[in-house]
C-alpha positions as CSV (number, residue, x, y, z in Angstrom):
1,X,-14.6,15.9,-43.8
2,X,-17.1,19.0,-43.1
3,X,-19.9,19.2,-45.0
4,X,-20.7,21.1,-47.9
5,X,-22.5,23.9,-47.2
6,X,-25.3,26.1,-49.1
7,X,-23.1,29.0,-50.3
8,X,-21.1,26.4,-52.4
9,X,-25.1,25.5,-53.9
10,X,-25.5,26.3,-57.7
11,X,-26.3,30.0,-58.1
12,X,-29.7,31.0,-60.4
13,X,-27.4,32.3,-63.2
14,X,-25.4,29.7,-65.6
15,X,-21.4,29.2,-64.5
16,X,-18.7,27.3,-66.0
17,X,-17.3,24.3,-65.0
18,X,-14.7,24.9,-62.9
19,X,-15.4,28.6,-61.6
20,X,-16.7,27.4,-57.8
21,X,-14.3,24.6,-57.4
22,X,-12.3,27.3,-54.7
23,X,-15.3,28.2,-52.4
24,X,-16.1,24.4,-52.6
25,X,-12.5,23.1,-50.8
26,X,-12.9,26.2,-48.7
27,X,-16.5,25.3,-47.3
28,X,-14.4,21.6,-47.3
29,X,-11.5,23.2,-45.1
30,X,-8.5,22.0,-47.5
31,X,-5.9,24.0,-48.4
32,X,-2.4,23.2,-48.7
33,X,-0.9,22.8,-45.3
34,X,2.2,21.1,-44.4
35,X,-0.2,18.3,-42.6
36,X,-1.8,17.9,-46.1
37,X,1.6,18.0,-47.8
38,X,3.1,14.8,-45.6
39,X,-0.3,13.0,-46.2
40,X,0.0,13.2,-49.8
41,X,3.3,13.0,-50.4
42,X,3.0,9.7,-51.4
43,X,1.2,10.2,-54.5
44,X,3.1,13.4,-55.3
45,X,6.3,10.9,-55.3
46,X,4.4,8.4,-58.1
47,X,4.1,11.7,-60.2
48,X,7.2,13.7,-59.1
49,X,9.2,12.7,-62.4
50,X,6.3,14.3,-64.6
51,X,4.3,17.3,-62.4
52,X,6.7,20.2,-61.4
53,X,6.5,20.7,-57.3
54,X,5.5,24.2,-58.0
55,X,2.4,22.7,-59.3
56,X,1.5,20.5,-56.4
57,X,0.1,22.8,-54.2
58,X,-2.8,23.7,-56.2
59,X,-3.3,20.1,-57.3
60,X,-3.0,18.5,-53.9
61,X,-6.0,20.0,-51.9
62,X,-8.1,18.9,-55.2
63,X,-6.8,15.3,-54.7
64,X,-7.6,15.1,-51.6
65,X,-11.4,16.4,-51.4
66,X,-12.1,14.4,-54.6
67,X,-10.8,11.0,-53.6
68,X,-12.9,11.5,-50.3
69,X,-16.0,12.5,-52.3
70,X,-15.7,9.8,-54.3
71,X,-16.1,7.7,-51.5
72,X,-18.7,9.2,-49.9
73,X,-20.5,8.9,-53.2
74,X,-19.7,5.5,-53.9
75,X,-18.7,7.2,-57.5
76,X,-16.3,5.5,-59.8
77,X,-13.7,7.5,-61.9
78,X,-13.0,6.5,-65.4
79,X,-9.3,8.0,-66.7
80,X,-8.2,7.5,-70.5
81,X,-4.8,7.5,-71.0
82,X,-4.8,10.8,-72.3
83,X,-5.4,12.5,-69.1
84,X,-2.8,14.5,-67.3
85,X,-1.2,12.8,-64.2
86,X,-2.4,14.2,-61.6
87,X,-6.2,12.7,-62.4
88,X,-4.9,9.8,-64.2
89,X,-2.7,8.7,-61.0
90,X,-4.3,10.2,-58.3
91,X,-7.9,9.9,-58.3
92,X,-8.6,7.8,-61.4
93,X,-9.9,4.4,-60.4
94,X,-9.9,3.1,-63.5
95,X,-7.8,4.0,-66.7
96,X,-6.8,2.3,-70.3
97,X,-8.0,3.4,-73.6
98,X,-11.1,3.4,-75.4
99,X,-12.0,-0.8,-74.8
100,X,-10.3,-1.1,-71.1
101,X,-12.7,1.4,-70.0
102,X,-15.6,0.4,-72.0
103,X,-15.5,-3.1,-70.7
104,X,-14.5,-1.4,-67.0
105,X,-17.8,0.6,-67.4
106,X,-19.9,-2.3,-68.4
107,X,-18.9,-4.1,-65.0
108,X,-18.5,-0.6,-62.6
109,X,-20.2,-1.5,-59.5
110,X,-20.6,2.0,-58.0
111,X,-23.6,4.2,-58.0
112,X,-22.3,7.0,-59.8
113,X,-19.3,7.1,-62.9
114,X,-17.5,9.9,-63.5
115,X,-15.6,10.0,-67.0
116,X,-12.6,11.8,-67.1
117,X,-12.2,11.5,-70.7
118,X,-14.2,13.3,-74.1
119,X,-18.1,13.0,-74.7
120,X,-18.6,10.2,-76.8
121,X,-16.6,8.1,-73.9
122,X,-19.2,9.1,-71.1
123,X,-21.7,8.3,-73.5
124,X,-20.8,4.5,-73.7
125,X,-20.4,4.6,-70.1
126,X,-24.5,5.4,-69.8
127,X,-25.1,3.0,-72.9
128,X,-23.9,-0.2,-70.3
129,X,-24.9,1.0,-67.2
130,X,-28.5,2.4,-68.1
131,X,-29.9,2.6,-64.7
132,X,-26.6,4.7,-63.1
133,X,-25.7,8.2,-63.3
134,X,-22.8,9.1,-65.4
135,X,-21.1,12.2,-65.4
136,X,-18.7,14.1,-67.3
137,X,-16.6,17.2,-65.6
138,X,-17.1,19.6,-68.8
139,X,-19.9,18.7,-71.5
140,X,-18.0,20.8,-73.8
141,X,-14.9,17.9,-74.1
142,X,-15.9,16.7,-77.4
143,X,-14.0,15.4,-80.3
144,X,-13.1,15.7,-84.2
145,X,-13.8,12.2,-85.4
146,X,-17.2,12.2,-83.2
147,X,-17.7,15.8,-84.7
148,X,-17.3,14.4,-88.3
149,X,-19.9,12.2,-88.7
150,X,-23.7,11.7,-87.9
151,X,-26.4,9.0,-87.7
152,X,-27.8,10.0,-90.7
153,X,-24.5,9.6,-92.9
154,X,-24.4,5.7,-91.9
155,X,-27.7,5.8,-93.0
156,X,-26.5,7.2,-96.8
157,X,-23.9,4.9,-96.2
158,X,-25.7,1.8,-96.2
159,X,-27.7,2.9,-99.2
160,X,-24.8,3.6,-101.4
161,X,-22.9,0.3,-99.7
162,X,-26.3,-2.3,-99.7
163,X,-25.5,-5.3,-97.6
164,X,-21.9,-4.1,-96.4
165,X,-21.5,-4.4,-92.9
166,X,-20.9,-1.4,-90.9
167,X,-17.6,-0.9,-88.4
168,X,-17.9,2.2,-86.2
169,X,-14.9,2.9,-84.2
170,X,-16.1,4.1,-80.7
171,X,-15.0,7.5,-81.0
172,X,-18.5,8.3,-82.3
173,X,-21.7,9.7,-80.7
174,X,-24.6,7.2,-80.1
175,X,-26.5,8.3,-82.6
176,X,-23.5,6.9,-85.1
177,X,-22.6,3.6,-83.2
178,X,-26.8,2.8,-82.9
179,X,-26.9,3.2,-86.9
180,X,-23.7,0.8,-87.1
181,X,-23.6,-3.2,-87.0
182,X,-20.2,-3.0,-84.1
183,X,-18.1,-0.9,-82.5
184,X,-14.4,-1.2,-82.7
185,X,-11.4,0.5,-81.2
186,X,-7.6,0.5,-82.9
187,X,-6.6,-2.6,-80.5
188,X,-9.1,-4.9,-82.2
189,X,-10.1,-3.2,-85.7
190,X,-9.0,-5.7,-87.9
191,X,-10.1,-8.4,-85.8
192,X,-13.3,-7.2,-86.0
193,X,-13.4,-5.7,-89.8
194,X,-12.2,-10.0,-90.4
195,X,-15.1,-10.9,-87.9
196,X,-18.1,-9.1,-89.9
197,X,-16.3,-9.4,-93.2
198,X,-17.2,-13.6,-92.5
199,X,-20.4,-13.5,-90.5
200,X,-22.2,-11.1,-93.5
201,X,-20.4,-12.8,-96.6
202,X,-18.9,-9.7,-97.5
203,X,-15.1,-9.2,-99.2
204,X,-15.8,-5.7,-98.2
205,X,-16.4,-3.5,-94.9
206,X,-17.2,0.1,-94.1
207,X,-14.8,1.0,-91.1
208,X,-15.9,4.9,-90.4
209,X,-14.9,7.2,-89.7
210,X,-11.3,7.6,-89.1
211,X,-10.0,8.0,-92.7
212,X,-6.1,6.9,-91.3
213,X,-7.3,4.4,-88.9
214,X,-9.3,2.7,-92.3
215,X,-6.3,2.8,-94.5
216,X,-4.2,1.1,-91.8
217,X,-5.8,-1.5,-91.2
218,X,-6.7,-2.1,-95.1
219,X,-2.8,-3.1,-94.9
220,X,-3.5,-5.7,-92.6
221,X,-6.3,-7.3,-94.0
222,X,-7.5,-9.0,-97.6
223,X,-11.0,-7.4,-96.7
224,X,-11.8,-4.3,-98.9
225,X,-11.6,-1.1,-95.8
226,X,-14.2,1.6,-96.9
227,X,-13.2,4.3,-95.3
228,X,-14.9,8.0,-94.2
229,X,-13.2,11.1,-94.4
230,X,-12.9,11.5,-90.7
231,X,-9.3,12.3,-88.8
232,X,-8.1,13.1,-84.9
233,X,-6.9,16.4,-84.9
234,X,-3.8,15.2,-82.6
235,X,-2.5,12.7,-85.0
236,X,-3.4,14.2,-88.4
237,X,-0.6,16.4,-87.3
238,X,2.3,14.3,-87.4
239,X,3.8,14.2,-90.5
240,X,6.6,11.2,-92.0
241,X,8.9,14.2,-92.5
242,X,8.7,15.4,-88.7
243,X,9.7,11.7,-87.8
244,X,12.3,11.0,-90.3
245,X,14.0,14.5,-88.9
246,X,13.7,12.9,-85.2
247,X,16.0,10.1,-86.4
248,X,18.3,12.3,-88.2
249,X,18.8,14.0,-84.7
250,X,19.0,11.0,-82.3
251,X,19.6,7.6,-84.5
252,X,19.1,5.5,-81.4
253,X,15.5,6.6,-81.0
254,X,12.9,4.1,-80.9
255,X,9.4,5.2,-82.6
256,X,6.5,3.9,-81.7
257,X,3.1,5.3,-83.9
258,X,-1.1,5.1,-82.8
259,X,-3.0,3.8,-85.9
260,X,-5.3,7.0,-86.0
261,X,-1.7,8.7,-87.7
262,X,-1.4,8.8,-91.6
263,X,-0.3,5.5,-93.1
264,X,3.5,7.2,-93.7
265,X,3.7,8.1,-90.0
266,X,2.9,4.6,-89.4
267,X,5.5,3.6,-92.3
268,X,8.1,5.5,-90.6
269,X,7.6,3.7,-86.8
270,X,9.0,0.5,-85.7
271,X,5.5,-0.3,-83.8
272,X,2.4,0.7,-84.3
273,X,-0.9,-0.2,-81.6
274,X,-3.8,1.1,-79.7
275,X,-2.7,3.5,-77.0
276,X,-3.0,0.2,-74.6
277,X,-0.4,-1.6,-77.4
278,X,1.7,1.1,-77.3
279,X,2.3,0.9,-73.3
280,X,2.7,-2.8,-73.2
281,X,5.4,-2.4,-75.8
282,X,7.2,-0.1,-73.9
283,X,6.9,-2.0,-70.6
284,X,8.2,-5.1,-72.5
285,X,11.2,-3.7,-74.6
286,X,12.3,-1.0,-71.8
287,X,13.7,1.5,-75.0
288,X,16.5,3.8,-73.8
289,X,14.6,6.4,-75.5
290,X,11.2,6.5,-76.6
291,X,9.0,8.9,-79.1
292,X,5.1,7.9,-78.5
293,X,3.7,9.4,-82.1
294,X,0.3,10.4,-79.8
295,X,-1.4,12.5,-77.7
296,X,1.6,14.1,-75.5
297,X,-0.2,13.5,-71.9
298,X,0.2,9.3,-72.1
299,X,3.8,9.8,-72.4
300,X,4.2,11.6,-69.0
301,X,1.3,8.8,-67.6
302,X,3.7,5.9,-69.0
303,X,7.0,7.3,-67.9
304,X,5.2,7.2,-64.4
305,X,5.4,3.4,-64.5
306,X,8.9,3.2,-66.6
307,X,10.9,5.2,-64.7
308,X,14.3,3.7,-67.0
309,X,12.8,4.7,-70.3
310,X,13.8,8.4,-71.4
311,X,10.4,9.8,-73.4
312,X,11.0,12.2,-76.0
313,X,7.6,14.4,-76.0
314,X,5.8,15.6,-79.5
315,X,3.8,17.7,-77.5
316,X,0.2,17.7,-79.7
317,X,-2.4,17.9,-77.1
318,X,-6.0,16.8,-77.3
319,X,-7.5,20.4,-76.4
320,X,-11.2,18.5,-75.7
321,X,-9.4,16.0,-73.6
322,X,-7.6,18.9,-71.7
323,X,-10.9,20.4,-71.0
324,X,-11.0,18.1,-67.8
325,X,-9.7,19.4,-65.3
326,X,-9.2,18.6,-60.9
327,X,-11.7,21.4,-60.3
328,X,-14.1,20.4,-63.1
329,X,-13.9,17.1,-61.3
330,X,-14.7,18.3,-58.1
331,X,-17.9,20.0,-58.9
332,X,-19.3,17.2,-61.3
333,X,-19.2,14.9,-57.7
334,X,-20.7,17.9,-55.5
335,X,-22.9,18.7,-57.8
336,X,-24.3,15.6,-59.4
337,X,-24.1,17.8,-62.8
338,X,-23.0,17.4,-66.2
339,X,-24.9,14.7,-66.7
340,X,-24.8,12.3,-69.4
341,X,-27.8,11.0,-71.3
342,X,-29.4,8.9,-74.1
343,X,-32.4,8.5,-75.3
344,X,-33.4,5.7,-75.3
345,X,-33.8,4.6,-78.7
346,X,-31.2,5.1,-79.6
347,X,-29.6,3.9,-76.6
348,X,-30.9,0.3,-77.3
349,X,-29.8,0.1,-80.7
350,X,-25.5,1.8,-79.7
351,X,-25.5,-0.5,-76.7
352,X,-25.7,-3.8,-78.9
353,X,-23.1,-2.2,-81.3
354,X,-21.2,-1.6,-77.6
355,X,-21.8,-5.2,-76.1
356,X,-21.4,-6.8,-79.8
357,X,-18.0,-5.6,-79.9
358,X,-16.9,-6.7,-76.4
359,X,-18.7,-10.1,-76.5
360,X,-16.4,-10.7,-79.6
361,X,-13.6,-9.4,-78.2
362,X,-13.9,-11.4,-75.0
């Protein structure tokens, strides 16, 4: 690999992620040549079911030059399962949802971390590895639950709710989880709203600030959920009508439902679990036909690995988590930017709401 060279250097004036992504392969010499094509044709054949050929070209030289930075870096990716497939397949070292990569980023041994994934996920990547450099490929990927709530409404919080123990699900900014008792994620919510509900005495719990992902675990629980009016903009769209009119078209579908959709979506499913649940279903029931109420990009990721299951696709996309891009990825590792910090502050306080929640879940 040549390499880099000083034109590719950050100009003086601001640019967007992304924009010198094409003079950086060039100064790398990859393009797509048919040498390139037989040496990656294996991983175009892993994703060939889900990425159109016509696609691969442009993909494939981006593949390439990342997964030999990466190396050269000793840099560790970090995918959620809500990336598209050709970074959750091909250069992702690591992917799961919310917990799998929080407990992958507590233990990454590289130098560097880069988070393919929103904000408030690179940001618990720095909170457990303090001392490495974490990057994420566009600083703008943020998201509406992390949006809808601050450090300072915990705060009120606790003052209207004295002595009732606060669950933060990790989709929140530092700030929020530093304010908060423990984190939680939709695989072990009511483990954990059962966990603090006994260690502080309390019949009730605050579990902020997905407003859907309260009420559904309230059904699961006799612990009284306080909820926040906080919602994901992907599943706040899916409505018990739009499912009830998917059966009424194909009667042998199976429907399987993330806990961050209204209670009625939920109602109207025949499974309902964490993004990592909801793959683990499908990987032990092998459905003929599957509708994965969620974020449209895990579907393609899980038919990857279930090549026998048909996937019907809602297609709501996460446009934060789309913000990531193979050239966005590309310039984070030449450029070492994008970095993500914390002060440190607060720092201390999120990472024991962190580690608390994967101690207990360990």
């Amino acid at each position: 690999m040549s390499d880099v060279t000083s034109n590719t250097m950050p100009p003086s004036s601001p640019v967007l992620p992304g924009q010198q992504a094409q003079a950086i392969l060039s100064d790398m010499d990859i393009s797509f040549t048919p040498a390139l094509e037989k040496e990656m044709s294996p991983l175009y054949d892993r994703i060939s079911s889900v990425v159109p050929e016509i696609e691969w070209p442009f993909f494939a030289p981006y593949v390439k030059a990342i997964n030999e930075l990466k190396r050269e870096k000793n840099a560790v990716i970090l995918a959620h399962n809500y990336q598209t497939p050709e970074i959750f397949h091909c250069v992702a070292d690591v992917v799961g949802d919310s917990l799998q990569l929080a407990r992958e980023a507590a233990q990454a041994k590289g130098d560097m971390i880069v988070q393919c994934g929103v904000h408030f996920m690179a940001e618990t990547s720095k909170l457990l590895n303090p001392d490495k450099k974490v990057l994420i490929p566009d600083m703008g990927a943020g998201c509406s639950l992390a949006e809808s709530i601050t450090g300072a409404d915990v705060k009120a919080l606790r003052q209207a709710y004295p002595g009732v123990p606060v669950v933060t699900y990790v989709n929140t900014s530092a700030d929020v989880k530093a304010e908060s008792d423990i984190c939680c994620t939709s695989s072990n919510a009511v483990a954990i709203v059962e966990a603090m509900a006994k260690e502080f005495n309390s019949n009730k719990v605050l579990c902020i600030p997905d407003e859907f992902l309260a009420q559904n675990i309230a059904r699961e629980t006799d612990i009284e959920v306080i909820a926040w009016k906080g919602r994901c903009e992907v599943h706040e769209q899916f409505s018990a009508d739009e499912i009830r009119q998917y059966r009424a078209d194909d009667p042998g579908l199976v429907i399987i439902a993330h806990p961050e959709c209204p209670p009625e979506v939920v109602d109207e499913s025949d499974f309902s679990g964490s993004t990592s649940g909801m793959i683990k279903w499908v990987q032990d029931n092998q459905p003929e036909r599957v509708l994965m109420v969620t974020e449209c990009s895990m579907s393609d990721n899980v038919a990857v690995e279930n090549p026998n299951v048909n996937f019907v696709r809602p297609c709501n996309l996460c446009p934060h988590m789309k913000q990531i891009t193979l050239p966005k990825v590309l310039e984070a590792l030449v450029f070492d930017r994008q970095e993500v910090l914390v002060d440190a502050d607060v720092a201390a306080d999120a990472r024991l709401a962190v580690q608390r929640m994967i101690d207990i879940n360990n």
